[in-house]
BAZA-314860 format. One record per residue: residue in three letters; x, y, z of N, C-alpha, C in turn. Coordinates in steps of 0.02 Angstrom, whole numbers, plus 50000, padded with zeros to 5 digits. Each point is the difference from the previous one (the first is absolute). Layout:
N
ALAXYZXYZXYZ;...
***
This chain:
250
UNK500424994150000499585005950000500445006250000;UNK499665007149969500405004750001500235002750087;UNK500865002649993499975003050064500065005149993;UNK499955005649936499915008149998499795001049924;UNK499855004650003499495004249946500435004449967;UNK500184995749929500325002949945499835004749964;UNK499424999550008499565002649924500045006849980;UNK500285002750016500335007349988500415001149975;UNK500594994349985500555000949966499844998849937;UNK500555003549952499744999449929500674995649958;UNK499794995649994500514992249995500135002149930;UNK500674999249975500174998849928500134991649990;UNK499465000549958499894994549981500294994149933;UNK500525007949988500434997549930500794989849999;UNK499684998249961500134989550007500665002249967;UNK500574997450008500554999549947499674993849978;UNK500214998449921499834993549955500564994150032;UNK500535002550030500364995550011499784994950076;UNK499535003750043499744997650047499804993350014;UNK500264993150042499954994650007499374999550049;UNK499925003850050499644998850053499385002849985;UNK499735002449940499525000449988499544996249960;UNK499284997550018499864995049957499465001749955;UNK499765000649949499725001949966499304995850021;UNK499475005649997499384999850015499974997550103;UNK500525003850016500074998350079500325007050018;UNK499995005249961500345007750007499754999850074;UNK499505001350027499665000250067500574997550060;UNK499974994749986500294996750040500785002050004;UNK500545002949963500365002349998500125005850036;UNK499485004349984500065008450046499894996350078;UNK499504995650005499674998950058500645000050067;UNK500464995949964500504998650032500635006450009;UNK499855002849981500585007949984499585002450061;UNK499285002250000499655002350044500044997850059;UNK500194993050020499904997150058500615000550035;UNK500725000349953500605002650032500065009350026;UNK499755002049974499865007250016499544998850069;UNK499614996050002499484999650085500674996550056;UNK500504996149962500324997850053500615003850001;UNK500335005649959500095006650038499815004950051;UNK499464999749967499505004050051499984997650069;UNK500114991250008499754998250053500675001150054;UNK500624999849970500625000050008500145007550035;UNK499765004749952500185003950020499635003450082;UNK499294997649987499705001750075500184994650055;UNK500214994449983500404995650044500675002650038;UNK500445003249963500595003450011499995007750005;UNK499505003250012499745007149993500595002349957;UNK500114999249975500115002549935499785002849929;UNK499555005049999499595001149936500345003249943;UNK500705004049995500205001049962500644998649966;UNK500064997549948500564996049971500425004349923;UNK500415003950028500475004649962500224997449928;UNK500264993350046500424996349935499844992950003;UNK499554997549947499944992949987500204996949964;UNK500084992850020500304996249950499704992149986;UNK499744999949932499604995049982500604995749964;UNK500134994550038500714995149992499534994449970;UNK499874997249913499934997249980499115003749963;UNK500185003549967499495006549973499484995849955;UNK500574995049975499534999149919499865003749953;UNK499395002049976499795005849967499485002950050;UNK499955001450049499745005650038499344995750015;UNK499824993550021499444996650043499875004250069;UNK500385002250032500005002750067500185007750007;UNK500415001649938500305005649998499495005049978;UNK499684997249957499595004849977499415002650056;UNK499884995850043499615003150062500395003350056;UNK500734998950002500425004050037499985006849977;UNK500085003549943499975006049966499345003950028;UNK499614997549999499315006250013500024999250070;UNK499974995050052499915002350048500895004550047;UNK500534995849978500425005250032500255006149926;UNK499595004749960500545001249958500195006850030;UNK500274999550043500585003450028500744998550010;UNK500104993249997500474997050004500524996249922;UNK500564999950030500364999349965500134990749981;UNK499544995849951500064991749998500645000249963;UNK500264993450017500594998149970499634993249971;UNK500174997249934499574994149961500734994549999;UNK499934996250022500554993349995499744995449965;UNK500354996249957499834995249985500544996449932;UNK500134994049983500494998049975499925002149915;UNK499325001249987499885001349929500085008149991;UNK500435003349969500025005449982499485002349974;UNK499494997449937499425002149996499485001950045;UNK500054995150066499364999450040500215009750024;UNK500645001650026500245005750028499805005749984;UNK500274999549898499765006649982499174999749985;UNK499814995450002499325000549998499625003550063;UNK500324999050045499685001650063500565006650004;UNK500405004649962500225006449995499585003349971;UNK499734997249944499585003749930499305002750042;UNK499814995550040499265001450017499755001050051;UNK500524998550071499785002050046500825001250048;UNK500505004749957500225005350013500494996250046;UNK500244993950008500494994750027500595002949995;UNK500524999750064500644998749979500154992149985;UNK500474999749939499854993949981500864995450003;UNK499994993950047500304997850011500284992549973;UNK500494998549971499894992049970500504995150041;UNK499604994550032499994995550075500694996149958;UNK500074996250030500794993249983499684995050010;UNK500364994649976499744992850023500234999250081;UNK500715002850008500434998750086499635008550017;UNK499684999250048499815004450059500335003950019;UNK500574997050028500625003150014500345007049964;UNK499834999149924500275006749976499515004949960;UNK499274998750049499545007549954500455004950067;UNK499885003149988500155008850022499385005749986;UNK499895002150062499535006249993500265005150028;UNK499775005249980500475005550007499595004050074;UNK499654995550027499735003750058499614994950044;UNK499595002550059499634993950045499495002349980;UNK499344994350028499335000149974499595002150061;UNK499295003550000499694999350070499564996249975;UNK499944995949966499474994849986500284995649936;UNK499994992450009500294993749961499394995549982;UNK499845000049915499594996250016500284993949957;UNK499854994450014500394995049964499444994849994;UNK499884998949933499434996849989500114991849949;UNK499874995850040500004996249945501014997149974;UNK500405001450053500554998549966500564996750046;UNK499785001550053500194994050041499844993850005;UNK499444997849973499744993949971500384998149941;UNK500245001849973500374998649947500684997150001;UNK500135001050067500994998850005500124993950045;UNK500844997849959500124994650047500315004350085;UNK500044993450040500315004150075500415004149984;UNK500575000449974500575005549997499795006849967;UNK499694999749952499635004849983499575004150040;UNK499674996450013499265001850068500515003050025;UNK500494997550046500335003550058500245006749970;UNK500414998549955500295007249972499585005449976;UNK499414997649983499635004749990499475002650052;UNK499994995550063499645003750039500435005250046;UNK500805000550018500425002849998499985006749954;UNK500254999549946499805005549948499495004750041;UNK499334998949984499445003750025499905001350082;UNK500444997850031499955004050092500615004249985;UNK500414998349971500665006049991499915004949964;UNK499424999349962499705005749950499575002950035;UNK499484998050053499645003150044500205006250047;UNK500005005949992499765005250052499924998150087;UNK500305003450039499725001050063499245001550004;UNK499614995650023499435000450025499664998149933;UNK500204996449963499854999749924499744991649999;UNK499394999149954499664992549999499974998149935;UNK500124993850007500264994149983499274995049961;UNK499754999849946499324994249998500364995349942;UNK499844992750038500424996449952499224993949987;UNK500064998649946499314994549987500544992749972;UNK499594993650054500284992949985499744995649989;UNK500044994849985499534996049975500314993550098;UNK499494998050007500144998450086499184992649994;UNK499874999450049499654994850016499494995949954;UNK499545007049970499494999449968500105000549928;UNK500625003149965500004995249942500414992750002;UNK500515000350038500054992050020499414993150013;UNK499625003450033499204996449986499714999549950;UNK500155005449961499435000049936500384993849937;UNK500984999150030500284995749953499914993250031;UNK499844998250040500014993650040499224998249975;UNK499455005850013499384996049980499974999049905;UNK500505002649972500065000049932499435003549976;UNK500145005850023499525007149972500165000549918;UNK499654998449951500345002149923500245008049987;UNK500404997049958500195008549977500435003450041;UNK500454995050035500365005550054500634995050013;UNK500595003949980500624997650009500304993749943;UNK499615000049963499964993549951500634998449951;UNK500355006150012500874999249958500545000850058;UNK499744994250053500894998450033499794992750046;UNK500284997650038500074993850018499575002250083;UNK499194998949999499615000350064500094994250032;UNK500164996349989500154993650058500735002750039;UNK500384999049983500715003350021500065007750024;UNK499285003749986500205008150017499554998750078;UNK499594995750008499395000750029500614992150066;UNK500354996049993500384996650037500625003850042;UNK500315004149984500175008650005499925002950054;UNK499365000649973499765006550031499404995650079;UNK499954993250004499904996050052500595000650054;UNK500404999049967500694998250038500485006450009;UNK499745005549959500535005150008499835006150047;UNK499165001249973499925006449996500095003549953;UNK500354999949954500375003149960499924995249913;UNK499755001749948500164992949964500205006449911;UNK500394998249959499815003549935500354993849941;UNK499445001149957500124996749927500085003249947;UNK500414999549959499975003549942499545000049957;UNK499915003149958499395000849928500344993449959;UNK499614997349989500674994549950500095003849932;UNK499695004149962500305003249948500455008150004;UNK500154998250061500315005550010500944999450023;UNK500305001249952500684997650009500635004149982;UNK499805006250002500385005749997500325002550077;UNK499604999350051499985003050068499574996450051;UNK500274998650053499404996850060499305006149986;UNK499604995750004499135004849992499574993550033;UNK499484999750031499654994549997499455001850048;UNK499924994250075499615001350020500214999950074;UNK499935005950043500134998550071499434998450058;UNK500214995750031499435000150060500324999450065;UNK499565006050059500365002750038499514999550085;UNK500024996350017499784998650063499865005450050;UNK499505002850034500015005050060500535000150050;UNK500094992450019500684999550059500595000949951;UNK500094998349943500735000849978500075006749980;UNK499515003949981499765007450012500725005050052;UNK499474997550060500085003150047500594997350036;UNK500424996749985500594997649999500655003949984;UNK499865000849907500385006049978499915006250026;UNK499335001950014499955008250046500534999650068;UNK499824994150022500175000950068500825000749985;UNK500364998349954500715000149992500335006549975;UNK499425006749997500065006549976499825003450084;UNK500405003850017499715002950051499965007850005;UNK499825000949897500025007249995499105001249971;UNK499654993449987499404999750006499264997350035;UNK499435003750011499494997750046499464996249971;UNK499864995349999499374994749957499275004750036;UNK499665006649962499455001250027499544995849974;UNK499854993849958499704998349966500094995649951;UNK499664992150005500114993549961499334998449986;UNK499845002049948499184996849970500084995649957;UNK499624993850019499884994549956499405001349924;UNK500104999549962499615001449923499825003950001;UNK500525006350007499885004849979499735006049952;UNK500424998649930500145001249959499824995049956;UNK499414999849963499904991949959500074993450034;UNK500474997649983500194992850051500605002850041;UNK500275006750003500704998850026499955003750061;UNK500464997950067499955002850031500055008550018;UNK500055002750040500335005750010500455003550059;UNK500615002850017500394999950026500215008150003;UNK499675003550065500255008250010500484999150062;UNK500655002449989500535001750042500165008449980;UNK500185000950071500165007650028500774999050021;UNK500225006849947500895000650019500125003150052;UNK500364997950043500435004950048500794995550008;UNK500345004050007500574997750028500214996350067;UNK500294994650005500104997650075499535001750028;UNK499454997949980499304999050046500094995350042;UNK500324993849971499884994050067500714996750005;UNK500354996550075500674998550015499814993249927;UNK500794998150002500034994449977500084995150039;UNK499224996950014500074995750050499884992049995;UNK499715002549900499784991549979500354997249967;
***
């Protein structure tokens, strides 16, 4: 159900042709989801009283699913657009006024030329093997601002259920017996795309306790917030930056 009242904003609604995540005769359903990350800003930000966000940064942009609802409600602020496709970037420069950034496969060497008071990371931590994940959830708290938040979306219990009850249509290009044996035994499980053999890409699945595991091993961030199906099937994940908030005691 809705948790705030959009309807005032005036959404550009403009598709790049190159767009994957859009499905034809399902346009709806596409914004729906741009809209629903903008409510879990919103929710973030009155969670962390934090309502205003200078400098954002949409770390895995695409062509503007989320971005494009970032623009009308903060356009005061300065977005930074990440993402590994140079097209998706200047696309999201051309139209909704992006600084436009192009991501690496190693984490380790994007560079931004400043901190964020708001991270939203959608959809791309599901994507990585462990070393990756780590380095890139690194990346984005070191890119974070004092007093600056953190929303990361995972794929966690309930699409693991949806692969065990053999939900169709979901996950169907990598090895679910072996990702889903994993992620029993790990917490933690990722498979590759099998046609994908340029770069690790695939599928991650990420447990609440193995979650809150890696947080707990940062003691420059605060977990205000772990929602289960959040975001479509994926979870959702708001952390608040501060520095040496907590001893290192775990």
């Amino acid at each position: 159900m809705p948790l705030y009242d959009f309807s005032d904003l005036k959404i550009d609604k403009t598709i790049s042709p190159r767009d994957t995540m859009i499905v034809p005769g399902r346009e709806e359903q596409y914004f729906e989801i741009g809209h629903r990350a903008l409510e879990l800003v919103e929710f973030a930000a009155k969670l962390c009283d934090k309502p205003h966000f200078p400098n954002i940064l949409d770390y895995g942009c695409g062509y503007a699913r989320v971005l494009r609802w970032l623009r009308p409600k903060h356009h005061y602020a300065e977005i930074t657009a990440c993402e590994l496709d140079q097209s998706c970037v200047d696309f999201c420069a051309k139209h909704w006024d992006a600084l436009p950034v192009v991501s690496a496969t190693d984490p380790a060497t994007v560079k931004f030329d400043r901190q964020f008071d708001l991270i939203w990371c959608g959809s791309v931590l599901t994507h990585l093997d462990q070393a990756a994940w780590e380095k890139t959830f690194d990346l984005l708290i070191e890119s974070t601002a004092e007093c600056g938040i953190i929303i990361l979306t995972l794929q966690g219990r309930f699409f693991a259920s949806a692969l065990a009850n053999k939900q169709p249509y979901i996950a169907d290009d990598v090895d679910k017996t072996a990702l889903l044996a994993d992620f029993k035994a790990n917490g933690f499980a990722y498979q590759n795309y099998f046609d994908r053999h340029d770069h690790d890409y695939g599928i991650a699945l990420t447990s609440p306790q193995w979650i809150t595991r890696q947080i707990e091993k940062r003691t420059n961030v605060i977990l205000r917030s772990y929602i289960e199906e959040a975001w479509g099937m994926q979870d959702v994940v708001v952390l608040y930056k501060t520095a040496d908030y907590f001893a290192d005691v775990v």
